[in-house]
Steps between C-alpha positions, in 0.01 A plus 500: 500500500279310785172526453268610823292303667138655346704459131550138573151382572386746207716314291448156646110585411601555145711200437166280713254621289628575160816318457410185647172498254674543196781329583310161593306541182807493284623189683176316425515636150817404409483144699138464228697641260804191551204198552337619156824448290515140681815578754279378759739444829403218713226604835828519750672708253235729428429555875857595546496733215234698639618521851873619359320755302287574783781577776723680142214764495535673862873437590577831280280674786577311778662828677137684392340230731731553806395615804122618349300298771683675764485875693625807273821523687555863396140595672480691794398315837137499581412678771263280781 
């Protein structure tokens, strides 16, 4: 089932401003979580940690993020 335009950037709002929160603090928790029982990965390592975690948390939703910037294409044509 495809999801309509207005669903999509409803949804895309949702995933922005709750998922994104949470999801970022469970990252840094768990990354604290690793450095205080001494697994400590070196600076370079770390940084690529957190940028694969960081592109893992919206490719689920990266059809949600499609097309929201642009025109509804199912709404009617203005009239000028």
């Amino acid at each position: 089932m495809a999801l309509s335009h207005k669903a999509r950037k409803r949804w895309a709002l949702v995933i922005l401003l709750i998922w994104m929160p949470v999801y970022l603090v469970l990252v840094v928790s768990l990354m604290s979580w690793l450095m205080a029982a001494g697994l400590r990965p070196p600076v370079w390592a770390e940084f690529l940690i957190y940028v694969a975690l960081g592109l893992l948390c919206f490719l689920p939703f990266r059809r949600v993020f499609l097309g929201v910037g642009q025109a509804d294409p199912d709404a009617p044509p203005e009239d000028r």
